[in-house]
Phi, psi and omega in degrees: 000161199254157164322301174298344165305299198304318192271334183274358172290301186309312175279324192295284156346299149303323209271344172279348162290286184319300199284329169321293204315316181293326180288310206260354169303304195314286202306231223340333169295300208268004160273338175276339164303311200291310162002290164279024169214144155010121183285349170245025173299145165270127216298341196249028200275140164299128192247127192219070169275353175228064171311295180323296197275329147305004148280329208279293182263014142264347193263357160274321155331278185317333183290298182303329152329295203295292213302308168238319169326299220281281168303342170278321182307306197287308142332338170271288191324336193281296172286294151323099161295162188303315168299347205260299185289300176294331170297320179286342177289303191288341187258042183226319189298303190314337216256337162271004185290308181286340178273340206279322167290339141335286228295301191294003178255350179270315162313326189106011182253112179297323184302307090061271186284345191251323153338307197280273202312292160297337159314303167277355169265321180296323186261333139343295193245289180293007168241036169012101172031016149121003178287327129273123169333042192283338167280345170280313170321321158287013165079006175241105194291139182274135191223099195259133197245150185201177196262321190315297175334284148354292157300300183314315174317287215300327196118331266245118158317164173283321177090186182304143166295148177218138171238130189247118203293137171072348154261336185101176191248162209191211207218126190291340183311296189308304143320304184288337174313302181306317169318294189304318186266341119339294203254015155253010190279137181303323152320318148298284194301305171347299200285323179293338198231032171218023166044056196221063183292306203311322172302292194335297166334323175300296185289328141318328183282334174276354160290341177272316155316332192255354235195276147342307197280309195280003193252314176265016143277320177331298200307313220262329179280347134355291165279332179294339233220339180249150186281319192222108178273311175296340186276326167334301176284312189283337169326302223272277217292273203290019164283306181313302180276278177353289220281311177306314173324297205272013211045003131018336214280008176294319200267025180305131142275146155092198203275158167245078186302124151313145167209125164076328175238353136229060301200340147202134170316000000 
């Protein structure tokens, strides 16, 4: 086996491991939450056992916000006009067009997955490679799909809230999700194994960029509107992912955090 065979048997491996550990921490965490709580708790009930310190690192997030996030965002807005930022936007999405048609095809909806599919052949070619939304124009709606979903189809619970410096809060089910659809994009194995990491890197970094950019007016009027801003957001976050399972997601009230696929705070 050639080296780059070798190392990439090496990442795959690893990276099925993390994701076992995480998948089985959650169920275990969170059968030991049920353990300790009311035999009629709601299955869609918030489980926050380590509230303290995902406050400790949500109230450090926010500092790197006020402090730097926040002001780069507001810089880019500065340079980068708005048609220019929605072109980037739509061309990060088209570029997530195979995870996202996995994920709807692991669920069962063919409908769904043939949605997805023409969607990414209309804007692939008459939206130069997905820099215009041409198919949203036409009434076939960008439908953001993840692997966290996926386990929610399966039955799979959110497990503990967990919030991550500098990424935010999320779900440990969801977090792993996010692995699994990181370490299946046809894209990452393309760049790795034509010895082009550095674009990959890029496009995270401009997917973070991008992600950001769609988060801080949310946020901010969010935190102006709430008593408890930390209790907002996750209320806010499992309203949200609940609703995207269930496609739901029009009957969201109150603000609506992007997560993971434009996409996780």
């Amino acid at each position: 086996m050639s080296k780059n065979g070798t190392v990439s048997m090496k990442i795959a491996f690893s990276s099925l491991a993390v994701i076992a550990g995480l998948l089985a921490a959650g169920t275990m965490l969170s059968s030991c939450s049920t353990q300790n709580r009311a035999s009629n708790m709601s299955a869609d009930e918030i489980q926050d056992p380590f509230e303290s310190t995902n406050r400790a690192v949500f109230s450090f997030n926010k500092a790197v916000d006020d402090a730097v996030i926040h002001p780069v965002i507001k810089g880019y807005r500065t340079v980068v006009p708005k048609p220019a930022r929605t072109g980037v936007t739509n061309f990060l999405r088209n570029l997530k067009s195979p995870v996202r048609f996995a994920n709807q095809i692991l669920q069962g909806d063919v409908s769904g997955a043939g949605t997805e599919f023409v969607r990414t052949a209309i804007n692939t070619t008459v939206g130069v490679g997905g820099v215009f939304d041409v198919a949203g124009h036409e009434g076939i709606k960008y439908e953001q799909e993840d692997f966290g979903q996926t386990l929610g189809v399966w039955g799979v619970d959110h497990g503990p809230y967990v919030v991550v410096p500098f990424l935010g809060p999320s779900s440990v089910r969801d977090y792993a999700g996010y692995a699994v659809d990181s370490f299946a994009d046809p894209l990452r194995w393309y760049l790795h194994n034509t010895d082009r990491e550095g674009w990959y890197y890029a496009k995270l970094g401009a997917d973070y960029l991008d992600l950001r950019d769609s988060l801080m007016n949310v946020l901010e009027d969010l935190e102006a509107s709430s008593i408890d801003y930390y209790a907002a957001v996750r209320s806010t976050y499992y309203q949200r992912r609940n609703a995207l399972t269930n496609d739901q997601i029009g009957s969201v009230t109150g603000a609506a955090l992007p997560d993971f696929d434009n996409d996780t705070y």
